[in-house]
N, CA, C and O atoms as a GROMACS GRO file, in nm:
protein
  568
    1UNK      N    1  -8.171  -3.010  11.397
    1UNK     CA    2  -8.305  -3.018  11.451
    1UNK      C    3  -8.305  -3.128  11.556
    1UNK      O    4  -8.237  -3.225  11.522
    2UNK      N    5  -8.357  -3.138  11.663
    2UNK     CA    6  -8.367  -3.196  11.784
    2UNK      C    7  -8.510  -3.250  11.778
    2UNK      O    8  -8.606  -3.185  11.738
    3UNK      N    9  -8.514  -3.390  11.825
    3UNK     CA   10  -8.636  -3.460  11.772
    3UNK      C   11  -8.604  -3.578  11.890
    3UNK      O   12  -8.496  -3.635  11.905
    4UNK      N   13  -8.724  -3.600  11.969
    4UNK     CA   14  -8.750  -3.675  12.084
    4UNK      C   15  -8.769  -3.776  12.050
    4UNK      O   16  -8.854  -3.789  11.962
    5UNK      N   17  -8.696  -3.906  12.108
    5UNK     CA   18  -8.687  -4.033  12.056
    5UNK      C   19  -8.702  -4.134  12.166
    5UNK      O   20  -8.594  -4.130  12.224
    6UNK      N   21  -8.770  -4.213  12.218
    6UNK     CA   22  -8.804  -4.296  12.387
    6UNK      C   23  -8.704  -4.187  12.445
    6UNK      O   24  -8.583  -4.203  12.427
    7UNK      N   25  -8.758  -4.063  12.522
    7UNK     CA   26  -8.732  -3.996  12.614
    7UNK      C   27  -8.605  -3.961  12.613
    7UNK      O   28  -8.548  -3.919  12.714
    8UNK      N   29  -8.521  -3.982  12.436
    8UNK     CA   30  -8.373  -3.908  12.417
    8UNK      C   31  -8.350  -3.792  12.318
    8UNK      O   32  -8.373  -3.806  12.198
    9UNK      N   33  -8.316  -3.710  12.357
    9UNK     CA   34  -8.279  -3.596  12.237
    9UNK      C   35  -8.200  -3.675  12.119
    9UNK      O   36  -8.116  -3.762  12.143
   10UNK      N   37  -8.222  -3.649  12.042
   10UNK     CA   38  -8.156  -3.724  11.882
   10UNK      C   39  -8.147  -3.579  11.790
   10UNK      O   40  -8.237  -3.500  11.759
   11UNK      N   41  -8.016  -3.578  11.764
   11UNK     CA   42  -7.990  -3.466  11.632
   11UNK      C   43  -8.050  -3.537  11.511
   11UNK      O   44  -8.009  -3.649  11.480
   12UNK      N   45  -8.174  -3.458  11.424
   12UNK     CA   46  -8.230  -3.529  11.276
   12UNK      C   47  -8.137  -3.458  11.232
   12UNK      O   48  -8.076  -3.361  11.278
   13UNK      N   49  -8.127  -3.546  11.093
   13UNK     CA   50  -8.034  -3.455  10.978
   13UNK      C   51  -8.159  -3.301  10.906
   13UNK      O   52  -8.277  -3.273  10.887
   14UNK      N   53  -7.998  -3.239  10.892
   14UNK     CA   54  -8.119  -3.131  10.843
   14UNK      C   55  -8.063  -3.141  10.688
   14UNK      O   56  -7.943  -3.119  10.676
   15UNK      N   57  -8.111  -3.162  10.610
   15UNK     CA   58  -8.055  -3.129  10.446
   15UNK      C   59  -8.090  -3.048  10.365
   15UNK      O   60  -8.208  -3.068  10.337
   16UNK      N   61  -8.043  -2.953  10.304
   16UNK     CA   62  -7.994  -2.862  10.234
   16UNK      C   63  -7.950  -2.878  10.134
   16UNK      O   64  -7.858  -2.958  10.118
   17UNK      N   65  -8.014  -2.788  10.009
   17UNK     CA   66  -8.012  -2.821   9.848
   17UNK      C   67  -7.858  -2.780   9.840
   17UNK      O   68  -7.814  -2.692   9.914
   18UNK      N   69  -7.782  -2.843   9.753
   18UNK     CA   70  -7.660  -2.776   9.722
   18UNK      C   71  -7.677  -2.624   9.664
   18UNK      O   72  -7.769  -2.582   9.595
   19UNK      N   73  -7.573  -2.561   9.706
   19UNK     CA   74  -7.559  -2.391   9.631
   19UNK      C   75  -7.440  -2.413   9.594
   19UNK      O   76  -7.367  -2.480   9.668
   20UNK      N   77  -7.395  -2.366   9.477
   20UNK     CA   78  -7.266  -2.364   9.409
   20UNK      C   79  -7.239  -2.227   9.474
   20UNK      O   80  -7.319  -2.142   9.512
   21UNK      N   81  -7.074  -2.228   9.475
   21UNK     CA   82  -6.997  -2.134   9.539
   21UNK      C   83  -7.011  -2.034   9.430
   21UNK      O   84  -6.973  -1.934   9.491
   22UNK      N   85  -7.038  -1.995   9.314
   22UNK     CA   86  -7.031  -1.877   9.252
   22UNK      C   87  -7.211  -1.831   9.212
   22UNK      O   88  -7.243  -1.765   9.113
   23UNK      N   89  -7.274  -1.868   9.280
   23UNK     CA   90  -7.432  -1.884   9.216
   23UNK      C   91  -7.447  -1.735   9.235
   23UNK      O   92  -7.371  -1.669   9.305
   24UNK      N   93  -7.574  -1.673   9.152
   24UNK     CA   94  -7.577  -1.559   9.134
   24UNK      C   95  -7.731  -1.544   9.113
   24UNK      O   96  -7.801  -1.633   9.065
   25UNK      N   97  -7.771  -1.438   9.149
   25UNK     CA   98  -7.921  -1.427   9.160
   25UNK      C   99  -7.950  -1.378   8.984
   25UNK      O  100  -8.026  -1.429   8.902
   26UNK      N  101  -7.863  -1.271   8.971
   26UNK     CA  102  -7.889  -1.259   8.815
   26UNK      C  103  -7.766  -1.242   8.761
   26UNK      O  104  -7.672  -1.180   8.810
   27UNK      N  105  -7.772  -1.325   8.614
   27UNK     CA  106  -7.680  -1.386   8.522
   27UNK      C  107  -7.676  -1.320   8.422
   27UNK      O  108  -7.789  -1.280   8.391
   28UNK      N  109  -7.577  -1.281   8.337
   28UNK     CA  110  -7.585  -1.195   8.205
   28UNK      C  111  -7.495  -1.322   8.105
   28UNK      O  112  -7.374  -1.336   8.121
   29UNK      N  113  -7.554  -1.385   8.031
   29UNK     CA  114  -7.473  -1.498   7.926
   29UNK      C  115  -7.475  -1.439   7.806
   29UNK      O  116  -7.573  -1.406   7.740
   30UNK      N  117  -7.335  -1.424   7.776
   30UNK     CA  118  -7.311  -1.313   7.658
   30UNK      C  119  -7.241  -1.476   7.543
   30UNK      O  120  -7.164  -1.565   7.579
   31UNK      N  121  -7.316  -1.455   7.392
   31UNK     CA  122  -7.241  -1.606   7.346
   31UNK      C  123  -7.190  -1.522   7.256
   31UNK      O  124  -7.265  -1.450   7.190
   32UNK      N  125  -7.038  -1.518   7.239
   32UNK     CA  126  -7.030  -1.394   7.138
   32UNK      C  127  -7.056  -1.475   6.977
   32UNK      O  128  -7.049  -1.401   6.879
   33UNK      N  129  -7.083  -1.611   6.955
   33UNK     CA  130  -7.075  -1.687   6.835
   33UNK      C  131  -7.237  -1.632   6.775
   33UNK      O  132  -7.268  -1.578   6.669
   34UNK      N  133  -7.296  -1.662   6.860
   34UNK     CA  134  -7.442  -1.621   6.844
   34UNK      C  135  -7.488  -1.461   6.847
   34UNK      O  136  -7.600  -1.424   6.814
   35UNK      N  137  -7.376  -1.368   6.895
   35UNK     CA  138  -7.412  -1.223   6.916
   35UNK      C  139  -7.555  -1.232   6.949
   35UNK      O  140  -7.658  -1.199   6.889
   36UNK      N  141  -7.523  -1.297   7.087
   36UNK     CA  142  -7.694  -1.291   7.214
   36UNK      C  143  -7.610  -1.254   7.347
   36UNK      O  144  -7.493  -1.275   7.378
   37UNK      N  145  -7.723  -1.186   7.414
   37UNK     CA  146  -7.682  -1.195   7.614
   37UNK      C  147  -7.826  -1.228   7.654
   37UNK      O  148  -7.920  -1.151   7.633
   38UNK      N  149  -7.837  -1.369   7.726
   38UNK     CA  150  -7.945  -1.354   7.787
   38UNK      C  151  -7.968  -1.354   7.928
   38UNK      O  152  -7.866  -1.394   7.983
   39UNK      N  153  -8.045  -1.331   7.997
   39UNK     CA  154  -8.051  -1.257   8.117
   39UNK      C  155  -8.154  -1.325   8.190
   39UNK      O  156  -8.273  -1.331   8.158
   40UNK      N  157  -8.081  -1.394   8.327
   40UNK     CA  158  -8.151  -1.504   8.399
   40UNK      C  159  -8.180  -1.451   8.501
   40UNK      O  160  -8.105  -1.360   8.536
   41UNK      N  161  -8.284  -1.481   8.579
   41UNK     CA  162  -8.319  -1.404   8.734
   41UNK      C  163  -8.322  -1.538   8.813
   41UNK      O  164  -8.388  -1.615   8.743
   42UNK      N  165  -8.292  -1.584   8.893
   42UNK     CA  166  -8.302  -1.666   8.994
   42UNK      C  167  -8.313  -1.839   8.914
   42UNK      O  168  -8.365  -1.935   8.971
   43UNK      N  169  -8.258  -1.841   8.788
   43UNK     CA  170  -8.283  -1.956   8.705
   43UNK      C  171  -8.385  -1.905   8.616
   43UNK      O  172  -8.391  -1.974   8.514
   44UNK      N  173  -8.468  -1.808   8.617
   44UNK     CA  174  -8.566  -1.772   8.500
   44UNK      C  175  -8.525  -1.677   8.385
   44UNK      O  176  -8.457  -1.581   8.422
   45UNK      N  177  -8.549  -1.683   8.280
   45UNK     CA  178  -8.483  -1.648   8.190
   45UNK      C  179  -8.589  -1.531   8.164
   45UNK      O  180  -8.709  -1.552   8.145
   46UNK      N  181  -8.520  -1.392   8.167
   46UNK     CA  182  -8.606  -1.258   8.152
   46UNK      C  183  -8.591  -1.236   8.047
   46UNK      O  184  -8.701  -1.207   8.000
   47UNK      N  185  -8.480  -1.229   7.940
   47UNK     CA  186  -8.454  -1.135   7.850
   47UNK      C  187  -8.364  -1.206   7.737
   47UNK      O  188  -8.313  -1.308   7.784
   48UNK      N  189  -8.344  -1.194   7.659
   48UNK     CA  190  -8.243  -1.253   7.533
   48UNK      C  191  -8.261  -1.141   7.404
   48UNK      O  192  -8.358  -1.115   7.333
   49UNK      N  193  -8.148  -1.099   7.406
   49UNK     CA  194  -8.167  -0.941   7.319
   49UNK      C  195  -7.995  -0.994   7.199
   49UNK      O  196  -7.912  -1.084   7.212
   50UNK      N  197  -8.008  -0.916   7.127
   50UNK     CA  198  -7.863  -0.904   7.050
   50UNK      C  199  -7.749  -0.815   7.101
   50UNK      O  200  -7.757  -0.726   7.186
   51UNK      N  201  -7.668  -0.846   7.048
   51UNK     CA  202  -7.512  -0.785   7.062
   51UNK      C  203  -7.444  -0.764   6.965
   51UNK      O  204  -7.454  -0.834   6.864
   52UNK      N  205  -7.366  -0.669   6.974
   52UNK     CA  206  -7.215  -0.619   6.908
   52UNK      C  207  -7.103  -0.649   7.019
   52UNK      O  208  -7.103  -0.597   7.130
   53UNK      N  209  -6.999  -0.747   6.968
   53UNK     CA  210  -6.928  -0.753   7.052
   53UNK      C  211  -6.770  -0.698   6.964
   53UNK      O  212  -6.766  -0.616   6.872
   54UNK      N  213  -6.671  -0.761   7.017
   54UNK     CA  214  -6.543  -0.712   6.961
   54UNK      C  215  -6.556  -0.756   6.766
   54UNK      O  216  -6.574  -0.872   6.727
   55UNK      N  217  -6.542  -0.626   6.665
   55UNK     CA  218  -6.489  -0.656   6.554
   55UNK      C  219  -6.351  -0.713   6.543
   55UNK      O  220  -6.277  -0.708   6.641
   56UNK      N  221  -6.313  -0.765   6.436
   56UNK     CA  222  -6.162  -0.804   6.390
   56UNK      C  223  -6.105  -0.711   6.396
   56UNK      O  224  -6.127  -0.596   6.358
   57UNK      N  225  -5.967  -0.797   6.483
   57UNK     CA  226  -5.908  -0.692   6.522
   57UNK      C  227  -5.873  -0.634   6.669
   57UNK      O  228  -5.771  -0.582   6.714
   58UNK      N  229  -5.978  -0.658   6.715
   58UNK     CA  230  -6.025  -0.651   6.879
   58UNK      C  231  -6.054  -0.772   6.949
   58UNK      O  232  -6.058  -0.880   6.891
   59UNK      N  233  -6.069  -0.763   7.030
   59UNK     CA  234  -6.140  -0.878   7.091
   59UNK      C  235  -6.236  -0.822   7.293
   59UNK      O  236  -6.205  -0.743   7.383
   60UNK      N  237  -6.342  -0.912   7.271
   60UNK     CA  238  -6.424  -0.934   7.368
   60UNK      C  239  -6.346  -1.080   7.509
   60UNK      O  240  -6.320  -1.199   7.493
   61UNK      N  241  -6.339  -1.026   7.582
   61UNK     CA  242  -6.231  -1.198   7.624
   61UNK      C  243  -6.342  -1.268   7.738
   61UNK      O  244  -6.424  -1.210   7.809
   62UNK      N  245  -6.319  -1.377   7.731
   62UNK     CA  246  -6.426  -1.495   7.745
   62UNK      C  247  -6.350  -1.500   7.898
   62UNK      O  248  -6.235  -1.466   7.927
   63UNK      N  249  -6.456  -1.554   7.981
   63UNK     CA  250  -6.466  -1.573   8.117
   63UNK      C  251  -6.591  -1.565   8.215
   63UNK      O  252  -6.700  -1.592   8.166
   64UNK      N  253  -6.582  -1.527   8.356
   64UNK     CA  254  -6.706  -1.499   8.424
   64UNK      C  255  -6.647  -1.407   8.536
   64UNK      O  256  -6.543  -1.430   8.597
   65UNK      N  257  -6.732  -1.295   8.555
   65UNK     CA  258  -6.695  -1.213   8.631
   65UNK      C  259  -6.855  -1.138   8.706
   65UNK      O  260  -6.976  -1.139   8.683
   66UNK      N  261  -6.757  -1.078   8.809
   66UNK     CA  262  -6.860  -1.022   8.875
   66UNK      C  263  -6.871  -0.829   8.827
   66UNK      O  264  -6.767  -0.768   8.802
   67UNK      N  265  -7.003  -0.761   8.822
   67UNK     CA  266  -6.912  -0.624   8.808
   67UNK      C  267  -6.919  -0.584   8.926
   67UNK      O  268  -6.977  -0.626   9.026
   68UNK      N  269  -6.806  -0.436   8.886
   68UNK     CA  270  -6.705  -0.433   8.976
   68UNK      C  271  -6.781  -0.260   8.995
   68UNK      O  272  -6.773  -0.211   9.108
   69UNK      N  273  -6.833  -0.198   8.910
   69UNK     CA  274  -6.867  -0.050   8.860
   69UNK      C  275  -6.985  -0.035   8.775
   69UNK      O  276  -6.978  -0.090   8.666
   70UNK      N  277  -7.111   0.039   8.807
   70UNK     CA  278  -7.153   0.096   8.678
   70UNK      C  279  -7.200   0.243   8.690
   70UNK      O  280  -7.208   0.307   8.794
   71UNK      N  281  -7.234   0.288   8.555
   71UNK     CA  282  -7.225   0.466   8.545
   71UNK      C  283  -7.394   0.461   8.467
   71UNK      O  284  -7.452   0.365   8.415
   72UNK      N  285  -7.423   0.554   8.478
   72UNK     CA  286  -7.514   0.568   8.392
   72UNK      C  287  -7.483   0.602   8.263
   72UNK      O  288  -7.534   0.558   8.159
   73UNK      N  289  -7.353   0.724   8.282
   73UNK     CA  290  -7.312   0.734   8.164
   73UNK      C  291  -7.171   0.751   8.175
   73UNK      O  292  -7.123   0.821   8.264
   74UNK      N  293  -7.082   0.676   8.068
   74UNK     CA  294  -6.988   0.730   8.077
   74UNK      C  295  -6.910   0.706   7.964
   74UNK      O  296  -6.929   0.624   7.875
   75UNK      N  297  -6.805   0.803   7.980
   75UNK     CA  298  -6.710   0.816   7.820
   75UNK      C  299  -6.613   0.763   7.803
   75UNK      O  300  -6.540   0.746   7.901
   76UNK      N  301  -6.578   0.721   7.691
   76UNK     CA  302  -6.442   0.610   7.690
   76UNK      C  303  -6.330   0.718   7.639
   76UNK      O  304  -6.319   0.788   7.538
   77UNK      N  305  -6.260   0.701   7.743
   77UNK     CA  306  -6.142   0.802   7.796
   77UNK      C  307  -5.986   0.749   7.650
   77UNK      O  308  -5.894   0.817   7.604
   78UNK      N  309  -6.023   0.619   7.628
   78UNK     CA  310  -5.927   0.562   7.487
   78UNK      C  311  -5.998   0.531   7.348
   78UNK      O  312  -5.936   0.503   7.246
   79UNK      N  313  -6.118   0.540   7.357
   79UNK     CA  314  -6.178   0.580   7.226
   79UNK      C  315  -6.269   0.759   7.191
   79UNK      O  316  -6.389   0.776   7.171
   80UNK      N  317  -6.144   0.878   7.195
   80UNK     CA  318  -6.225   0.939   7.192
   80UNK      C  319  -6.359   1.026   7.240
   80UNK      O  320  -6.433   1.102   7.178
   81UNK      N  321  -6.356   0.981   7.377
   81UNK     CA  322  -6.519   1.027   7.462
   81UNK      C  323  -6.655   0.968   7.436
   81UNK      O  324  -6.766   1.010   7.466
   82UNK      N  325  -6.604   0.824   7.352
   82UNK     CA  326  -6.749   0.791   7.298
   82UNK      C  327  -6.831   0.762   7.404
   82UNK      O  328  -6.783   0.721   7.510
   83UNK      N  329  -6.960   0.781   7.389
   83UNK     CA  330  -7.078   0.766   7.478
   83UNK      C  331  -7.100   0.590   7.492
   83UNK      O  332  -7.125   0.512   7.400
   84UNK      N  333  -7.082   0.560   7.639
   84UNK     CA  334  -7.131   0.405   7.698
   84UNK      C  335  -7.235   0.437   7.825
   84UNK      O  336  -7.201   0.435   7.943
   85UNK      N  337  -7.378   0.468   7.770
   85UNK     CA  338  -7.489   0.459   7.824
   85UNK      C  339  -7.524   0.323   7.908
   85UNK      O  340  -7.544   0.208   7.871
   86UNK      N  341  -7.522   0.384   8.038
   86UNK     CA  342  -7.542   0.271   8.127
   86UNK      C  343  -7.479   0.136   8.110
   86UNK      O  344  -7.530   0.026   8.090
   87UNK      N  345  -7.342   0.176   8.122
   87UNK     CA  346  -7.248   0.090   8.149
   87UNK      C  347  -7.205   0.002   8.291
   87UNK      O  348  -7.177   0.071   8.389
   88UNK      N  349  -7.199  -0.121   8.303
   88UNK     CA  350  -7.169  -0.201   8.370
   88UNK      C  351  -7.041  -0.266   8.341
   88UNK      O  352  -7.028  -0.344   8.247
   89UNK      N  353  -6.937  -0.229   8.430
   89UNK     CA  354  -6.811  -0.229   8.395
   89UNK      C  355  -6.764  -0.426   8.468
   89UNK      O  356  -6.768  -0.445   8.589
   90UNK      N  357  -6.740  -0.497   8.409
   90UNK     CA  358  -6.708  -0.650   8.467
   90UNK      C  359  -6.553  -0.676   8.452
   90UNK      O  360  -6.500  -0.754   8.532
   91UNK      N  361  -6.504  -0.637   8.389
   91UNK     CA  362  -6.342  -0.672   8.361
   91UNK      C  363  -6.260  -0.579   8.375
   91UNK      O  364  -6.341  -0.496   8.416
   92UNK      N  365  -6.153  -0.520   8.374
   92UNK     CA  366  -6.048  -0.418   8.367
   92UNK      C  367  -6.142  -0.323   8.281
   92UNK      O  368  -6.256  -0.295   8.319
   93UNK      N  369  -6.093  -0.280   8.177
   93UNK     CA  370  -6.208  -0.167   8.143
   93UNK      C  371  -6.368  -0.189   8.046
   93UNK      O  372  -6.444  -0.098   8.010
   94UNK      N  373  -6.384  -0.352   8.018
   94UNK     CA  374  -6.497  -0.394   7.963
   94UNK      C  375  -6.605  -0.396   8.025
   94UNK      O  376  -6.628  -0.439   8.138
   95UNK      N  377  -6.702  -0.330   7.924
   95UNK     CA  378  -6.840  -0.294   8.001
   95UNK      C  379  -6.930  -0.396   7.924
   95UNK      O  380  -6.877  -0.458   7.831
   96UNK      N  381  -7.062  -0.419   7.955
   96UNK     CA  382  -7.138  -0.383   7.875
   96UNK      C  383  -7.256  -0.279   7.899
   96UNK      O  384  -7.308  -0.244   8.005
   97UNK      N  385  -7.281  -0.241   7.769
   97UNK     CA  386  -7.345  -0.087   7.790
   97UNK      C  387  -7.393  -0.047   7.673
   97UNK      O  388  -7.342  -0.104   7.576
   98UNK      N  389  -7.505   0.062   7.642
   98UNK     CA  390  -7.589   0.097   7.530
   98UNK      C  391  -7.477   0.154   7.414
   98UNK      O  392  -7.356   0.177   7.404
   99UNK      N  393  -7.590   0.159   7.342
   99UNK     CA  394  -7.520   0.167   7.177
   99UNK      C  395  -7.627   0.240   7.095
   99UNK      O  396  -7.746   0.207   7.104
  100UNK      N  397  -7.587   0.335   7.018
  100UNK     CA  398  -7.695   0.395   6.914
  100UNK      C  399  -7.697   0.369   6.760
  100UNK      O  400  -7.766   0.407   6.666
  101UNK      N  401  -7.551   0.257   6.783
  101UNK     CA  402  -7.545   0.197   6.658
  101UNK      C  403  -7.605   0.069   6.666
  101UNK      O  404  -7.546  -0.039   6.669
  102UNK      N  405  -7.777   0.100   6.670
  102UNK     CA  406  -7.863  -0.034   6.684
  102UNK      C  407  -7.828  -0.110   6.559
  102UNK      O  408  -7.808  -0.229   6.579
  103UNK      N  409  -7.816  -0.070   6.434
  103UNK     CA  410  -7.821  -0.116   6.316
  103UNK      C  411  -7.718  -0.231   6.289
  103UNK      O  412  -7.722  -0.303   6.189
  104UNK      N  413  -7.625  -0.239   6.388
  104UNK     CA  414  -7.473  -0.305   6.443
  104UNK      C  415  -7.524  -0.470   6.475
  104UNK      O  416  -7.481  -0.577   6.433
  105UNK      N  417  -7.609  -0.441   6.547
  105UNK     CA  418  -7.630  -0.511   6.687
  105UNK      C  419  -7.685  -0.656   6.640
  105UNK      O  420  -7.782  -0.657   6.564
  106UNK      N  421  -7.616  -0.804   6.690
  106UNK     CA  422  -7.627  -0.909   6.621
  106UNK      C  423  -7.503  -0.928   6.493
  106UNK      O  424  -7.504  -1.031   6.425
  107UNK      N  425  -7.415  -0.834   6.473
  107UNK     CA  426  -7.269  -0.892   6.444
  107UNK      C  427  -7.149  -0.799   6.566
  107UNK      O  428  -7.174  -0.733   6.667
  108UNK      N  429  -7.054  -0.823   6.514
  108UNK     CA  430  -6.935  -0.805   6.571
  108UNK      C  431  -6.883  -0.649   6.545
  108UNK      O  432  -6.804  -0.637   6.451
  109UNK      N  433  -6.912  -0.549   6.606
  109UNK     CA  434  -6.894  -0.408   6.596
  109UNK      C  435  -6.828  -0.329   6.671
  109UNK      O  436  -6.833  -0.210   6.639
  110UNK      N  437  -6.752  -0.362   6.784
  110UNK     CA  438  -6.763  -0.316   6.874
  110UNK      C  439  -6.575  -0.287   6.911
  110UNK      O  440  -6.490  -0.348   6.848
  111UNK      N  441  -6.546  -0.208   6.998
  111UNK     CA  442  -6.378  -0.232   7.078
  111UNK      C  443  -6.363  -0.339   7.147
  111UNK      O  444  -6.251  -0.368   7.191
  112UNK      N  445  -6.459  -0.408   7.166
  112UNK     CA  446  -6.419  -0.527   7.252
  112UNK      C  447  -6.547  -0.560   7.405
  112UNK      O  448  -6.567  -0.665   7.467
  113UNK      N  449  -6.618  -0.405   7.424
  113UNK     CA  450  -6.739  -0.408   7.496
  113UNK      C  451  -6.854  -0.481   7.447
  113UNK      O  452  -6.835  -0.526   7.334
  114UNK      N  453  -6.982  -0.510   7.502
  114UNK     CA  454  -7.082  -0.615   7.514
  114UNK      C  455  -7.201  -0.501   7.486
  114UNK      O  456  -7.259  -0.462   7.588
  115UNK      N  457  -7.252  -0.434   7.335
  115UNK     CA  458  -7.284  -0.342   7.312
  115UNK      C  459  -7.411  -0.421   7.321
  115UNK      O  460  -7.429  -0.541   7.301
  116UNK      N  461  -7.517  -0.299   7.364
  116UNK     CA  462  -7.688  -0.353   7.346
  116UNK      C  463  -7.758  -0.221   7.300
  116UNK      O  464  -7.710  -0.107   7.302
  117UNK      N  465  -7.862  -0.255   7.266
  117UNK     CA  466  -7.942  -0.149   7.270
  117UNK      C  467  -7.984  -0.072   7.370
  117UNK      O  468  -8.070  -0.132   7.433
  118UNK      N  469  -7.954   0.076   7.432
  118UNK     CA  470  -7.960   0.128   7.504
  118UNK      C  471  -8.087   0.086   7.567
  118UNK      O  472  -8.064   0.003   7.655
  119UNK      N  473  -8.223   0.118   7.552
  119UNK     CA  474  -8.343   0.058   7.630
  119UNK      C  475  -8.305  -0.058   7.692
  119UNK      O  476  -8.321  -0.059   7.814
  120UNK      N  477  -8.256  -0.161   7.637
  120UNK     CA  478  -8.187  -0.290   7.704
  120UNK      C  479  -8.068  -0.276   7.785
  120UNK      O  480  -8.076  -0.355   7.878
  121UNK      N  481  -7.967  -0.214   7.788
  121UNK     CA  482  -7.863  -0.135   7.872
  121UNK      C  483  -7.940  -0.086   7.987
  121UNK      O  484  -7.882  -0.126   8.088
  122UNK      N  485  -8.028  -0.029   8.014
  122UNK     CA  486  -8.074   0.038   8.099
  122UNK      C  487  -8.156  -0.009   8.185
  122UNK      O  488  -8.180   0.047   8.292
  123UNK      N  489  -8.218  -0.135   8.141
  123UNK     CA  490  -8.312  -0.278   8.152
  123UNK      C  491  -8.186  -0.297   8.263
  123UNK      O  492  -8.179  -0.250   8.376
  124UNK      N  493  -8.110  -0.362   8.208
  124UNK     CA  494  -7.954  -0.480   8.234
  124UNK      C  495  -7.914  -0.375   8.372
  124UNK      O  496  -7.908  -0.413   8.489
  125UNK      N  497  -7.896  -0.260   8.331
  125UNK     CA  498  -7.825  -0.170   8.471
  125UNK      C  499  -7.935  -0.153   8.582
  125UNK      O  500  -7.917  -0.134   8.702
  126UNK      N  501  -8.042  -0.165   8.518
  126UNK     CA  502  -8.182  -0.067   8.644
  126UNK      C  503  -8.160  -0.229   8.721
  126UNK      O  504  -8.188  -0.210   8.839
  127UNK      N  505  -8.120  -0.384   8.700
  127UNK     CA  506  -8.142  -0.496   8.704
  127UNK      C  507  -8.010  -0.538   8.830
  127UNK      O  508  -8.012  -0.615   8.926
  128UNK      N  509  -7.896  -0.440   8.771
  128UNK     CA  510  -7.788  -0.489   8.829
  128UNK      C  511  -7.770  -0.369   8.922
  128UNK      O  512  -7.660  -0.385   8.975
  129UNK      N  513  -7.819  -0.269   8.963
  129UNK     CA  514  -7.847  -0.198   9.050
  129UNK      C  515  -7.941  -0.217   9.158
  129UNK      O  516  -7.917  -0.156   9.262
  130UNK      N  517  -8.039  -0.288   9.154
  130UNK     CA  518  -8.137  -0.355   9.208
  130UNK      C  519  -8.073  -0.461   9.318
  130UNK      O  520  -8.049  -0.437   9.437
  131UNK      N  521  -8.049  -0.599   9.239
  131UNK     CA  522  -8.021  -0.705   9.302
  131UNK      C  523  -7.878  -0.645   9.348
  131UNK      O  524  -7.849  -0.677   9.463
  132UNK      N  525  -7.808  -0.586   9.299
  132UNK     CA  526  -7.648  -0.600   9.331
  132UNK      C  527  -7.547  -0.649   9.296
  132UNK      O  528  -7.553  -0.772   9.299
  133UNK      N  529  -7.438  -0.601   9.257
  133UNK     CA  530  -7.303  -0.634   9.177
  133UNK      C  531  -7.254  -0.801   9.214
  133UNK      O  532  -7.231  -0.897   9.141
  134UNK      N  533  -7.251  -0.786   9.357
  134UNK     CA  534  -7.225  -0.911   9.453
  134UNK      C  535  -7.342  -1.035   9.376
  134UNK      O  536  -7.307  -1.148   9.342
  135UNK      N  537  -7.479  -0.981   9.362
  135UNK     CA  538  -7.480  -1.141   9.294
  135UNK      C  539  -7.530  -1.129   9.161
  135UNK      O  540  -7.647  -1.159   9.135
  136UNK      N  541  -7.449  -1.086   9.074
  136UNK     CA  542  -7.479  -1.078   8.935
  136UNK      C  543  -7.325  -1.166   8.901
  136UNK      O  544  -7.220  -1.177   8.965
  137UNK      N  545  -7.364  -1.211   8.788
  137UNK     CA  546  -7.238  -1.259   8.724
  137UNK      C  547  -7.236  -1.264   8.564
  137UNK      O  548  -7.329  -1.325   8.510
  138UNK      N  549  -7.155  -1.215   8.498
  138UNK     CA  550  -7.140  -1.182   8.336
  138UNK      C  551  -7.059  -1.260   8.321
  138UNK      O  552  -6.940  -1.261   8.354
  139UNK      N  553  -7.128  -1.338   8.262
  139UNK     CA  554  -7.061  -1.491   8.155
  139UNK      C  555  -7.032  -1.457   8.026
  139UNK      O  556  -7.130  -1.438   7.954
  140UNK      N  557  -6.903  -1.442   7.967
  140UNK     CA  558  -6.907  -1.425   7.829
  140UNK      C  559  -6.797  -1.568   7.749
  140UNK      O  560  -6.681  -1.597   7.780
  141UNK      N  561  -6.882  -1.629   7.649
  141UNK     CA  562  -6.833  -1.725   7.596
  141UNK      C  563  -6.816  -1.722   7.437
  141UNK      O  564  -6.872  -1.646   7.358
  142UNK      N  565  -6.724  -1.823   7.414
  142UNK     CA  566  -6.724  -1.749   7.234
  142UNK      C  567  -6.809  -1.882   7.161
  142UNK      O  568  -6.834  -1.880   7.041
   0.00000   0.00000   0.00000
């Protein structure tokens, strides 16, 4: 910004809030200890629902990613054809995505996906279709 000073141009500082290099408009925080994902919009917290994540045996793997894919519906090609309703695919083949085994949901049930209740799956996808893959980020921690 250019700002007139006894008859001299002077550069003012312009300052600018820090942005972290991975910031994301909406956040999916999956705690698999707590079997929760809660769901942040711009720092505001929309949603906090339960989970099924990986049973013994399996595992869910901890990190932060961006997704990469989602389907409305689609079938798991190594379990059988099972149904992953509005799936949001973040890792090699880990989604998270609906489940009709609500009765699950809040322990550990799962192949290793970030299972929700479909109405909430569909919430999470209509969410990450919206804003965009580019600034969503799925945090999963144990």
């Amino acid at each position: 910004m250019l700002k007139v000073v006894a008859g001299l141009c002077v550069l003012a500082p312009v300052l600018f809030a820090p942005v972290a290099a991975n910031a994301a408009a909406l956040v999916a925080h999956v705690d698999i200890g707590k079997q929760t994902m809660t769901v942040t919009q711009q720092g505001k917290l929309l949603y906090t629902w339960p989970v099924s994540t990986a049973r013994p045996g399996f595992a869910t793997p901890s990190g932060s990613w961006r997704p990469y894919r989602i389907h409305t519906m689609w079938k798991s090609r190594k379990y059988d054809d099972a149904p992953m309703p509005y799936a949001v695919f973040y890792h090699q083949g880990w989604a998270v995505h609906g489940t009709s085994a609500v009765h699950r949901l809040g322990q550990p049930a799962s192949h290793g996906c970030v299972r929700l209740a479909t109405s909430n799956a569909k919430t999470f996808y209509d969410l990450v279709k919206e804003i965009g893959a580019g600034n969503t980020r799925i945090i999963v921690k144990d």
